[in-house]
C-alpha positions, 0 to 999 in steps of 0.5 A: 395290617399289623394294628388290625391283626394285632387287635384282632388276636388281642380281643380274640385271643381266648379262642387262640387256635381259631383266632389263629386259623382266622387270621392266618385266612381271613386277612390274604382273603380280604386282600385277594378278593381286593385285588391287592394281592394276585399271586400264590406267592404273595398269598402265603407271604400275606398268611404268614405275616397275619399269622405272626401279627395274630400270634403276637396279640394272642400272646399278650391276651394270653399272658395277661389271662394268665397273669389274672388267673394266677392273682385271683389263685394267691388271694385265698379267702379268709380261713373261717374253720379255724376260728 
């Protein structure tokens, strides 16, 4: 579960509030529709810790999104009007 949701959040992660509501359903779902899981209780239990791997690969997606934003603003094109 917690590589499957990671790289899930991770590829996803531009979209992170619908990553997010993805992650946090879709996986419980899966598991309840496999049977693995029966009650509400462990239901919730599955959303929360799919919610929390998802938000972890949407931070790292995120963070390095920022990180490339910020680069690409410091390296300024040569200033042409002042030759």
């Amino acid at each position: 579960m917690i590589p499957a949701m990671l790289l899930f959040g991770l590829v996803l992660g531009r979209w992170w509030k619908t990553c997010l509501v993805v992650g946090a359903l879709g996986w419980p779902l899966f598991l309840w529709f496999d049977n693995i899981i029966e009650s509400p209780t462990e239901f919730l239990g599955a959303a929360a810790l799919a919610a929390l791997n998802t938000a972890v690969g949407v931070a790292v997606h995120q963070s390095l999104l920022h990180l490339f934003r910020r680069r690409r603003k410091n390296r300024q094109a040569p200033d042409h009007a002042a030759a």
